[in-house]
Every structure is written in structure tokens, then in C-alpha cells.
DSSP file (Angstrom, degrees, kcal/mol; ACC not computed):
  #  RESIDUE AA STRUCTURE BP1 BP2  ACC     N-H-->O    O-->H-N    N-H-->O    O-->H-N    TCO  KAPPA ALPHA  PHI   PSI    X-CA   Y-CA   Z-CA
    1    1 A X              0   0    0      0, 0.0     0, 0.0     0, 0.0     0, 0.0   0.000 360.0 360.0 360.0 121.6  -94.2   51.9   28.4
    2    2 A X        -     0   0    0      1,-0.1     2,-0.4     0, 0.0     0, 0.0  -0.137 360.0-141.4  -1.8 111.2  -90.4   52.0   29.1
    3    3 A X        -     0   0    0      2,-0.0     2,-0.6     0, 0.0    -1,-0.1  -0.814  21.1-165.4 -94.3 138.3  -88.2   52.9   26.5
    4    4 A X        -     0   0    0     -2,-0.4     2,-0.2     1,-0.0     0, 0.0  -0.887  31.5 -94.3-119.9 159.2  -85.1   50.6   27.0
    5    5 A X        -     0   0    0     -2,-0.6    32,-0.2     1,-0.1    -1,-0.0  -0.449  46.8-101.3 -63.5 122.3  -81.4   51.6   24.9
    6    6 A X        -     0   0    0     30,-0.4     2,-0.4    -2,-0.2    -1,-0.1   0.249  37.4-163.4 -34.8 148.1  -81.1   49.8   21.7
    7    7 A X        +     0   0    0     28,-0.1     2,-0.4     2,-0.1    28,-0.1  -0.911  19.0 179.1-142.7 105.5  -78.4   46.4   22.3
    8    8 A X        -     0   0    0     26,-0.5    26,-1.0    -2,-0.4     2,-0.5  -0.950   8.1-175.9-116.6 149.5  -77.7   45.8   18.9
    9    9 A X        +     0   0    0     -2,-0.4     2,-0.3    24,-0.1    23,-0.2  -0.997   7.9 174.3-128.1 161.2  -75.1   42.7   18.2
   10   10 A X        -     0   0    0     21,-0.5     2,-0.4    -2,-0.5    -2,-0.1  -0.995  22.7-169.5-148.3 154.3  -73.8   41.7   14.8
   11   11 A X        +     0   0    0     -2,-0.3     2,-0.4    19,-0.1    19,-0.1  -0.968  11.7 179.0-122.8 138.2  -71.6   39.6   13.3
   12   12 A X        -     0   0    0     -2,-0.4     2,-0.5     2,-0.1    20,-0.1  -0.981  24.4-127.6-147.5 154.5  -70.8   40.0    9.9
   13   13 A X        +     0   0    0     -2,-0.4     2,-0.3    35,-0.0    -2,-0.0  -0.850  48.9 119.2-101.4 111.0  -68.3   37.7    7.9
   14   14 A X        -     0   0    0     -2,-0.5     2,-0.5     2,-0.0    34,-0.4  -0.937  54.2-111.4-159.8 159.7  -65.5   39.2    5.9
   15   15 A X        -     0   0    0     -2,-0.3     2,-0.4    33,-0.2    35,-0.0  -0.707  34.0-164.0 -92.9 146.1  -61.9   39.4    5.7
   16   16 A X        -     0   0    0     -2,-0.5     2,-0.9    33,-0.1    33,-0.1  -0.983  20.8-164.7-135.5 113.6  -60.2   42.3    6.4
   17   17 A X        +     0   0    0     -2,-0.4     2,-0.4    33,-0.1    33,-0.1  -0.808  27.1 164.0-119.4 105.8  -56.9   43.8    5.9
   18   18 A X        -     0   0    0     -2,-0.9    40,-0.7     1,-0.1     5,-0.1  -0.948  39.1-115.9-128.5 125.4  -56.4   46.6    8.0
   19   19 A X  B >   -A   57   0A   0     -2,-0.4     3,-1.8    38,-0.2     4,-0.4   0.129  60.5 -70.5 -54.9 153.8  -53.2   48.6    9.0
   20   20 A X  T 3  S-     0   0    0     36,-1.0    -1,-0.1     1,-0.3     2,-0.1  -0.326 116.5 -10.8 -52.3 156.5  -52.3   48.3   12.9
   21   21 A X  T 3  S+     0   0    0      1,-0.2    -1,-0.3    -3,-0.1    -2,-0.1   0.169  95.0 134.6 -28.4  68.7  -54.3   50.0   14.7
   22   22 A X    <   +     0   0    0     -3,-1.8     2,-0.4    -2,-0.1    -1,-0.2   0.408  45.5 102.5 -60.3 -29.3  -55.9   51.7   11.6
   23   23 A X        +     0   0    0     -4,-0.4     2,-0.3    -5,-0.1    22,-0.1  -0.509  42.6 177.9-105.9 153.7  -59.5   51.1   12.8
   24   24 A X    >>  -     0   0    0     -2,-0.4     3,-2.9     1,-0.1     4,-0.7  -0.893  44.8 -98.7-129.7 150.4  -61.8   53.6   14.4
   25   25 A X  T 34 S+     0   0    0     -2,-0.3    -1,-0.1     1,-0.3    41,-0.1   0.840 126.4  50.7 -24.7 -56.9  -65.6   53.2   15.6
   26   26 A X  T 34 S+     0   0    0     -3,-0.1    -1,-0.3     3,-0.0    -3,-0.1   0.824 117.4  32.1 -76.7 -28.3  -66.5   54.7   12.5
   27   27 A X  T <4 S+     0   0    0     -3,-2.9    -2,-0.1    -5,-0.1    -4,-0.1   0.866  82.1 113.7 -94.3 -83.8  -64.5   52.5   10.0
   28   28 A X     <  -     0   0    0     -4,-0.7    18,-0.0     1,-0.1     3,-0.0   0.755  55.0-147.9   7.2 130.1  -64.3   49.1   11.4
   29   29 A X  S    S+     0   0    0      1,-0.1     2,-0.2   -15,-0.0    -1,-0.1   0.303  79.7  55.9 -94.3  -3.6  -66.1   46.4    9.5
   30   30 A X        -     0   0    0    -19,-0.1     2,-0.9     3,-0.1    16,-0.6  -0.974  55.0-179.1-113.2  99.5  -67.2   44.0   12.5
   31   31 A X        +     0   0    0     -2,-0.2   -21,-0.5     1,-0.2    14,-0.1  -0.571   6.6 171.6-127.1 102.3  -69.1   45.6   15.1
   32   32 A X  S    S+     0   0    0     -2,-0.9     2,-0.3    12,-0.5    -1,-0.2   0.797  73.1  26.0 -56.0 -50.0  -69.6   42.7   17.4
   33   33 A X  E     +B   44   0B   0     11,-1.3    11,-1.2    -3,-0.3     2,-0.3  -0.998  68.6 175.1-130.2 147.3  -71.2   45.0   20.3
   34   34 A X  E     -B   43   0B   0    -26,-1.0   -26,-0.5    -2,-0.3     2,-0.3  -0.945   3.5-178.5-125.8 154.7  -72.8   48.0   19.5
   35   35 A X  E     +B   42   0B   0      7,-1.0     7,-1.8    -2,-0.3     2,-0.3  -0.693   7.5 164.0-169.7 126.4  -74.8   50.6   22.1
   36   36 A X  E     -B   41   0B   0     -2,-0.3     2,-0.8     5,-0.2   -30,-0.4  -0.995  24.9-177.0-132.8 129.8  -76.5   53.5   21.5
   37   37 A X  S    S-     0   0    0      3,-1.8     4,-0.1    -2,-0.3   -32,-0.1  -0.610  71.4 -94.5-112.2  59.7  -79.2   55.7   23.8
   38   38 A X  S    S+     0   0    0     -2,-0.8     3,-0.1     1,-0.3    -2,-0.0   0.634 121.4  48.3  48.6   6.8  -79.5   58.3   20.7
   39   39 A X  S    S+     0   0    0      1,-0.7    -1,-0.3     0, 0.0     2,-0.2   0.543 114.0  29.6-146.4  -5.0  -76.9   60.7   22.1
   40   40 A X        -     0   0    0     -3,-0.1    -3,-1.8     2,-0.0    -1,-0.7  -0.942  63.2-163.0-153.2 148.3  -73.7   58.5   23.1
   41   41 A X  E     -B   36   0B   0     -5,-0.3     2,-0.3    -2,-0.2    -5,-0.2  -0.907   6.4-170.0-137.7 111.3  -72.6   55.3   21.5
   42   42 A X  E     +B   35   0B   0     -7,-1.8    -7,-1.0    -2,-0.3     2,-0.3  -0.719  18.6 169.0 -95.6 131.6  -70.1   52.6   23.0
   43   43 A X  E     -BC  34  66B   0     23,-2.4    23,-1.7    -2,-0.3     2,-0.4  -0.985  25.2-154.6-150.1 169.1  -68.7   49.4   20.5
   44   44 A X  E     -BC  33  65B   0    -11,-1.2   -11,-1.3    -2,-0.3   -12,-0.5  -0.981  20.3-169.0-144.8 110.7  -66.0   46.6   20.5
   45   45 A X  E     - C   0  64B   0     19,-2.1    19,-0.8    -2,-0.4     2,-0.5  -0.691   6.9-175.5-105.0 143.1  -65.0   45.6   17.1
   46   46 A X  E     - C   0  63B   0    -16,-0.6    17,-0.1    -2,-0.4   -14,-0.1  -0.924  24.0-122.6-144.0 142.5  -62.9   42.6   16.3
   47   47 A X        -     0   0    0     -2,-0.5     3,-0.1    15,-0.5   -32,-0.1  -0.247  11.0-142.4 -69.3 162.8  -61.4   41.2   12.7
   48   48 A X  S    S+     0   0    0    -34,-0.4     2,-0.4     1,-0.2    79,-0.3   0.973  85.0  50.0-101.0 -64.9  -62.5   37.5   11.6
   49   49 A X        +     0   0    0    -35,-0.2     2,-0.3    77,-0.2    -1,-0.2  -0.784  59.3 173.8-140.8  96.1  -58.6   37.1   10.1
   50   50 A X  B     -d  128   0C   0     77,-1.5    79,-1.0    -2,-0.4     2,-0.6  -0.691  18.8-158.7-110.8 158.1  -55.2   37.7   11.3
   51   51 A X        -     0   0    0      7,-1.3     2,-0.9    -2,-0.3     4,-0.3  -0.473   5.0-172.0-110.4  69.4  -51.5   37.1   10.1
   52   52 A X        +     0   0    0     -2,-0.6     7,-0.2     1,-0.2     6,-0.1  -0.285  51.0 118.4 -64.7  92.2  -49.0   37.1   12.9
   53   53 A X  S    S-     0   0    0     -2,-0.9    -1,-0.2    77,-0.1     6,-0.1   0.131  84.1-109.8-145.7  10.0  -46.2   37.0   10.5
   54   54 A X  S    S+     0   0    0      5,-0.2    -2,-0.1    -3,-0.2     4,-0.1   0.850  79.3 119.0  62.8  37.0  -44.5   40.7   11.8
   55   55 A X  S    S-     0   0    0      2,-0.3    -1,-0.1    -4,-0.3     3,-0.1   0.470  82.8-117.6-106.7   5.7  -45.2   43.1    8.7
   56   56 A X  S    S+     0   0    0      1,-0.1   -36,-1.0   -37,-0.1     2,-0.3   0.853  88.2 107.6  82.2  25.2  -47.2   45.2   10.6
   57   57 A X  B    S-A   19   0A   0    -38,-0.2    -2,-0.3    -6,-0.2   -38,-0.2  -0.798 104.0 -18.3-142.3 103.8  -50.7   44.6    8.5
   58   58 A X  S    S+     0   0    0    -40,-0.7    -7,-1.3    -2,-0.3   -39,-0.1   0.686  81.1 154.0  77.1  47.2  -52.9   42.2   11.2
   59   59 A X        +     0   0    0     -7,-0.2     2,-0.3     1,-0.1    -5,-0.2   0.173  59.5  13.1 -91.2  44.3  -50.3   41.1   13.3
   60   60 A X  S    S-     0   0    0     -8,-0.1     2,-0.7     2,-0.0    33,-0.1  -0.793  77.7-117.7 150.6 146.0  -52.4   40.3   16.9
   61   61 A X  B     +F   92   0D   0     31,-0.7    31,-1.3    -2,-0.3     2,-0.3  -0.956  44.7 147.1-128.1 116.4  -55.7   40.2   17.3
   62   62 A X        -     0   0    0     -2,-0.7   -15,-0.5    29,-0.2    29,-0.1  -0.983  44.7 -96.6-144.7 151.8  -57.3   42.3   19.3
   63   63 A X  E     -C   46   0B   0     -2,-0.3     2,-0.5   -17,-0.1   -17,-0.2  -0.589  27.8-146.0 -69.6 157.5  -60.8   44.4   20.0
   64   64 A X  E     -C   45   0B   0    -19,-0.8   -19,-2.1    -2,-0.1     2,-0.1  -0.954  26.2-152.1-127.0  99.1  -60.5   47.4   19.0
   65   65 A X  E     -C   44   0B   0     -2,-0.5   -21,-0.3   -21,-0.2   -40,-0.2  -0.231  24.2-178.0 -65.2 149.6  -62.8   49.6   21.8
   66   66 A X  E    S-C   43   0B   0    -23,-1.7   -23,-2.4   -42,-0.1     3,-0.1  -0.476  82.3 -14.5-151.1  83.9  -64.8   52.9   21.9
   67   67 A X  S    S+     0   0    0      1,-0.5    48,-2.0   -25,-0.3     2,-0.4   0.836  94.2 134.5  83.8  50.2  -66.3   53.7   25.5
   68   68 A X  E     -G  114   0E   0     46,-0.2    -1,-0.5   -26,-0.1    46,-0.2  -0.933  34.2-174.1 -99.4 156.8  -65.7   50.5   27.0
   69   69 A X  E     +     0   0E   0     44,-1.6     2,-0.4    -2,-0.4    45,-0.2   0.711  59.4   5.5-111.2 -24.6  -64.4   50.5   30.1
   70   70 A X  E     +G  113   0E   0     43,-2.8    43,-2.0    17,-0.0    -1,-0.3  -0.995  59.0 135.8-133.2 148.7  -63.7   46.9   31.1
   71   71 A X  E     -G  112   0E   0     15,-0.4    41,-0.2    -2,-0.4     2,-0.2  -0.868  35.9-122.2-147.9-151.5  -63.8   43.6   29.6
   72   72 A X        -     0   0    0     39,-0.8     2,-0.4    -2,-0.3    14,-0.2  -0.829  17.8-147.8-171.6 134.7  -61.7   40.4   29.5
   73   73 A X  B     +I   85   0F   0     12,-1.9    12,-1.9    37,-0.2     2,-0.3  -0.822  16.5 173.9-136.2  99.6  -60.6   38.9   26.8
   74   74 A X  E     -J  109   0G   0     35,-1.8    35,-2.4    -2,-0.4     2,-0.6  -1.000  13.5-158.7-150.8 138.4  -59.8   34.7   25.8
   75   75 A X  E     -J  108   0G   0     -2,-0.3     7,-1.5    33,-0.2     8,-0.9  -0.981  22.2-152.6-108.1 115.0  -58.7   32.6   22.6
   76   76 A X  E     -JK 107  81G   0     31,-2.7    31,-2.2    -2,-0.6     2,-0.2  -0.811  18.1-163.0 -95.1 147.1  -59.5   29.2   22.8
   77   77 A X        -     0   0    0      3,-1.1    29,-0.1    -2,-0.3    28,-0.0  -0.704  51.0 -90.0-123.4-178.3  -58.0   26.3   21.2
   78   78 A X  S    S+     0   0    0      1,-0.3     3,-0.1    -2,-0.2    -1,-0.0   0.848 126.2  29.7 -69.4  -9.5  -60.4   23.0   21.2
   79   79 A X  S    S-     0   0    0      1,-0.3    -1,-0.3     0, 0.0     2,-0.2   0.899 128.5  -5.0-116.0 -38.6  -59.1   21.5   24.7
   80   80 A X  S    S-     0   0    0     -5,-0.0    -3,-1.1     0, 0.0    -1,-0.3  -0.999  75.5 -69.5-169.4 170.1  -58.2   25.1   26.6
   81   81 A X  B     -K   76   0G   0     -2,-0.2    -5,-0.2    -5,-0.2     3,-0.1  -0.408  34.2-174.2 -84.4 140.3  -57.8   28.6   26.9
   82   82 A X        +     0   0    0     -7,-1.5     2,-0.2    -2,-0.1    -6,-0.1   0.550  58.9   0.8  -7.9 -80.8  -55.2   29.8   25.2
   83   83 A X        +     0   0    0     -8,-0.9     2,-0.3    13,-0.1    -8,-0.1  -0.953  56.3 175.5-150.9 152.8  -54.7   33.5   25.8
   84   84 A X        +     0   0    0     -2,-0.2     2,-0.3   -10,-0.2   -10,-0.2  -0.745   8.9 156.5-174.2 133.7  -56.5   35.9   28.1
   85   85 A X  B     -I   73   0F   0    -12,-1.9   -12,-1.9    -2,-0.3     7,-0.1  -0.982  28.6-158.4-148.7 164.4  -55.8   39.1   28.7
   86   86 A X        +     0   0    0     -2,-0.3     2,-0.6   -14,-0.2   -15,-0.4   0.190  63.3 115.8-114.7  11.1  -58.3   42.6   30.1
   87   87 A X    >   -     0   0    0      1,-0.1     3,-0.8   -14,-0.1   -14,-0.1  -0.785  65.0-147.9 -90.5 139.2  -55.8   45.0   28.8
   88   88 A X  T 3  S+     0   0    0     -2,-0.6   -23,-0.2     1,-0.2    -1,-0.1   0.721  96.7  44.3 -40.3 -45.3  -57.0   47.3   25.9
   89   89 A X  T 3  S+     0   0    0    -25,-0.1     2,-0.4   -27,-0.0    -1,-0.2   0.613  97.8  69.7 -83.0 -19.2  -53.5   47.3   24.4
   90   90 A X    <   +     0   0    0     -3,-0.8     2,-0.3     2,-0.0    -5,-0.1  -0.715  56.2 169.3-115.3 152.1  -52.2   43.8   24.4
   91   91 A X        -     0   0    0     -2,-0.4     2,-0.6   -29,-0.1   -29,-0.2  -0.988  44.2 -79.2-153.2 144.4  -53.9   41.6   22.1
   92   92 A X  B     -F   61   0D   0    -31,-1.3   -31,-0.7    -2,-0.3    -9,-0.0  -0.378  22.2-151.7 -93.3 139.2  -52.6   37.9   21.2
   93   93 A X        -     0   0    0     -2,-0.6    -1,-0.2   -33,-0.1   -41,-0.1   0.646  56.0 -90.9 -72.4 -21.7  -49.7   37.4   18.7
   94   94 A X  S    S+     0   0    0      1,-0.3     7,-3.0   -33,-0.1     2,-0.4   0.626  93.1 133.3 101.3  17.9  -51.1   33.4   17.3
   95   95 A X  B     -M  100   0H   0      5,-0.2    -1,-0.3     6,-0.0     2,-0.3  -0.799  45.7-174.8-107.0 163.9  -48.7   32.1   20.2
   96   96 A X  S    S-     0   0    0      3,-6.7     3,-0.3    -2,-0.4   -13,-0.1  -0.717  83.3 -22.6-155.2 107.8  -48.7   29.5   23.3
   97   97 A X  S    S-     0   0    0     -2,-0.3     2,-1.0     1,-0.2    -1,-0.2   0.949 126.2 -54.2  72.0  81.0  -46.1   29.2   25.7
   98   98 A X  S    S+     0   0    0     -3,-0.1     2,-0.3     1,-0.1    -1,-0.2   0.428 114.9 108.7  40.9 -10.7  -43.5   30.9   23.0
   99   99 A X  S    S-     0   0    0     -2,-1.0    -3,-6.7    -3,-0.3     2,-0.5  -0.767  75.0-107.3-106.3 163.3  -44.2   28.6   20.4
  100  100 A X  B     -M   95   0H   0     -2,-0.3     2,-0.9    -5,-0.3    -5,-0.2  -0.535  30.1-124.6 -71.6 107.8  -46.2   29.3   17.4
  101  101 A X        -     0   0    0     -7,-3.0    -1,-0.1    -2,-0.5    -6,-0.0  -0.354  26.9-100.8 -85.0 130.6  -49.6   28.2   16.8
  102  102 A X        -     0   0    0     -2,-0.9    -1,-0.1    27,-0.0    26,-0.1   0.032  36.7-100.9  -6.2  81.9  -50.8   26.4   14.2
  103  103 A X  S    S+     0   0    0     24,-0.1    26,-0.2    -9,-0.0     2,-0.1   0.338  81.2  72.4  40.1 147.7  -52.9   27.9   11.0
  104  104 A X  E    S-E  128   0C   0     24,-0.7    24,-1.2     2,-0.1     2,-0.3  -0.134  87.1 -33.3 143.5 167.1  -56.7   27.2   11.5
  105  105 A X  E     +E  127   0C   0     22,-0.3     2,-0.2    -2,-0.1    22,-0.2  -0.574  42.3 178.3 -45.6 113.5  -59.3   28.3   13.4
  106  106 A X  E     -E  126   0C   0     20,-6.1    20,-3.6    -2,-0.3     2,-0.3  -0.824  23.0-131.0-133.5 152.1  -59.2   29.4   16.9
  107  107 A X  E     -J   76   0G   0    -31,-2.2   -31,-2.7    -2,-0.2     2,-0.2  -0.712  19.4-168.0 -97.4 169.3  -62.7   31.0   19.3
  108  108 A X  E     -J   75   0G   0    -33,-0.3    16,-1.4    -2,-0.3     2,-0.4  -0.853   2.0-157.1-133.9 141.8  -62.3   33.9   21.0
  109  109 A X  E     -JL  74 123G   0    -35,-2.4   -35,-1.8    14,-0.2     2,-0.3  -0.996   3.2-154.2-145.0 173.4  -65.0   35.3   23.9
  110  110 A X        +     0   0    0     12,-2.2    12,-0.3    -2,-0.4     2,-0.2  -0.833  13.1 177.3-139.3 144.8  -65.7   39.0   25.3
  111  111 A X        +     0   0    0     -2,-0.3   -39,-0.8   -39,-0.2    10,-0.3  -0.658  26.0 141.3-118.5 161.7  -66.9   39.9   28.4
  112  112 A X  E     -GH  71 120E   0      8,-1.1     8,-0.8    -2,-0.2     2,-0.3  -0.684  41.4-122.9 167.3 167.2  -67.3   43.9   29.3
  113  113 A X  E     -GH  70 119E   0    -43,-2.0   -43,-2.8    -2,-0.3   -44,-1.6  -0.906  30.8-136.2-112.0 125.8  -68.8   47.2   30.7
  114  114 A X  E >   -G   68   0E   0      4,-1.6     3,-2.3    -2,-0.3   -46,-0.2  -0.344  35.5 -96.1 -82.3 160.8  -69.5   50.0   28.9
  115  115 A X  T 3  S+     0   0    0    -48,-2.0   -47,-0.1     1,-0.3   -48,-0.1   0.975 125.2  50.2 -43.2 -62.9  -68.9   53.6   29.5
  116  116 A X  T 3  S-     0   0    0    -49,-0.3    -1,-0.3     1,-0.1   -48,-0.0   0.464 126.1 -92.2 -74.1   2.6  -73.0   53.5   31.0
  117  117 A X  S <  S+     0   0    0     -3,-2.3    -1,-0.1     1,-0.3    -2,-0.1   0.500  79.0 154.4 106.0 -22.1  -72.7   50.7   33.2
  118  118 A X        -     0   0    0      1,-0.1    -4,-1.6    -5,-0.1    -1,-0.3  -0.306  36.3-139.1 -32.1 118.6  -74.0   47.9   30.0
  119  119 A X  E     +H  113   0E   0     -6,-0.2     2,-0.3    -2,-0.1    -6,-0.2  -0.512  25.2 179.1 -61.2 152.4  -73.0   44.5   30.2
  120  120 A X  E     +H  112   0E   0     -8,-0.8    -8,-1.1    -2,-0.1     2,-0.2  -0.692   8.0 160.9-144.0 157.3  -71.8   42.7   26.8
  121  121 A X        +     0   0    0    -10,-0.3     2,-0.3    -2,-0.3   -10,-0.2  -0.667   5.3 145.3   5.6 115.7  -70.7   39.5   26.2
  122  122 A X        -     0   0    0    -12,-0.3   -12,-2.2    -2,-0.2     2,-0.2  -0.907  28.4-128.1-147.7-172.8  -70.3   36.8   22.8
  123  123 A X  B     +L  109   0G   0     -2,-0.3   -14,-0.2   -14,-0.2     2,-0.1  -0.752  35.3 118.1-138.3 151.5  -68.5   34.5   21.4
  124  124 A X        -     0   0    0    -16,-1.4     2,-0.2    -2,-0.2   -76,-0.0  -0.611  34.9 -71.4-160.1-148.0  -66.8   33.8   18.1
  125  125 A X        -     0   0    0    -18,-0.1     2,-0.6    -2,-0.1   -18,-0.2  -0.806   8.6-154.8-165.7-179.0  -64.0   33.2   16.0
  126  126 A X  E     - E   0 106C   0    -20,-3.6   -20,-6.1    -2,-0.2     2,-0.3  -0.962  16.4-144.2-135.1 142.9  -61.0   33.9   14.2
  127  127 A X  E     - E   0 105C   0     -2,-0.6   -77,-1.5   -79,-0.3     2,-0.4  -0.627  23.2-158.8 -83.7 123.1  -59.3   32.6   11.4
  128  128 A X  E     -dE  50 104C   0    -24,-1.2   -24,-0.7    -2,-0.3     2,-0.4  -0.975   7.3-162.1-132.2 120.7  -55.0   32.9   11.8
  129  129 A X        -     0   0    0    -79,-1.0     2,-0.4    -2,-0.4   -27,-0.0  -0.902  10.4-161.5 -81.1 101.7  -52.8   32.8    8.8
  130  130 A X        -     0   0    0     -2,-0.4   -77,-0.1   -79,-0.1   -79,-0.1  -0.899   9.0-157.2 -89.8 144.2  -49.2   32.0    8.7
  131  131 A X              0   0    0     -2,-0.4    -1,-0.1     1,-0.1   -78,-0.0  -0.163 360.0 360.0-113.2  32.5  -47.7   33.2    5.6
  132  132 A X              0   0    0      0, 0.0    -1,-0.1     0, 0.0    -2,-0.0   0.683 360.0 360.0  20.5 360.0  -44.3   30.4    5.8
């Protein structure tokens, strides 16, 4: 029998206040993909709650990677996407077309390739706080 590499996914619900990019594989409290063959491990972590309000404490929402090598990257809002981006660094600020979006609940999906060649993809969402 085959052994095939654990694909673990999880979602876990929590609110999170975490310095810019403060989080590392090892701390990060969401890890949304995980993959491990028992000697090398790849993950893409993402927070359920962000403030885009410019204090420097969750302002963009982004994954936060560890031996991915590609993905892509979309916020939806109910009627259309939003945001999209496949760079690592840019992550979206709770705007659309310069203006500021609304409070509330917005999905997000991942696509991506792992360091080993792994597919991943889900779906989710995030919560966005302005603090007025």
C-alpha cells in the first residue's frame, strides 16, 4: 500500500490581533493549508479579522506563506470580485476603486503550489473592522 503525504486543512475561528507581519509558521493561529511528508512542511495561514484603519496592528489582509511558491489570491464582495492579487507581499487594504469598503463580512479564496509540486485551494472569510 502507498503511503500518500498527509493534506491536512483547518479552519479554526478566532480573532486575532497580531502585529504586521508578526506571524511565522510556527505562531500563526489559522492554518488554512497545511503539508507535511515527515521531513519538510509547507502552510498558508490567513487571520479571520482585520482593521484597515493605519495603526499598523491588522491593517491588510493577507496569507501569510511558508514554502509556497505560487498561488492567487481574491476577496469577494456578494455580486464580484473585489481584489485579486498573486503577490506574496501585497495583500488588500478593505478598499475598491479608492474608496473604502464597508464594515461586514467579505469571502476570500486561495489557489496555490507548494514548494513539492501540491495543489491547495479553499475558500472562506474575513471579518473587516473600521474603527470611525
Amino acid at each position: 500500500m502507498q503511503k500518500l503525504p498527509v493534506l491536512l486543512f483547518a479552519v479554526i475561528l478566532a480573532l486575532t490581533s497580531c502585529k504586521k507581519d508578526s506571524i511565522t509558521p510556527n505562531s500563526a493561529p489559522n492554518p488554512y493549508y497545511f503539508f507535511s511528508n515527515g521531513k519538510d512542511s509547507a502552510a498558508a495561514y490567513l487571520p479571520d479579522v482585520f482593521t484597515p484603519d493605519s495603526d499598523d496592528w491588522n491593517d491588510d489582509f493577507k496569507p501569510f506563506v511558508y514554502n509556497i511558491d505560487k498561488f492567487d489570491f481574491s476577496i469577494y464582495s456578494r455580486t464580484e470580485i473585489i481584489f485579486n492579487t498573486n503577490d506574496f507581499r501585497h495583500g488588500w487594504d478593505g478598499t475598491y476603486k479608492g474608496m473604502y469598503c464597508m464594515p461586514g463580512v467579505y469571502g476570500f479564496a486561495i489557489t496555490g503550489v507548494d514548494h513539492w509540486g501540491n495543489t491547495f485551494s479553499f475558500k472562506g472569510n474575513v471579518l473587516l473592522i473600521r474603527n470611525y
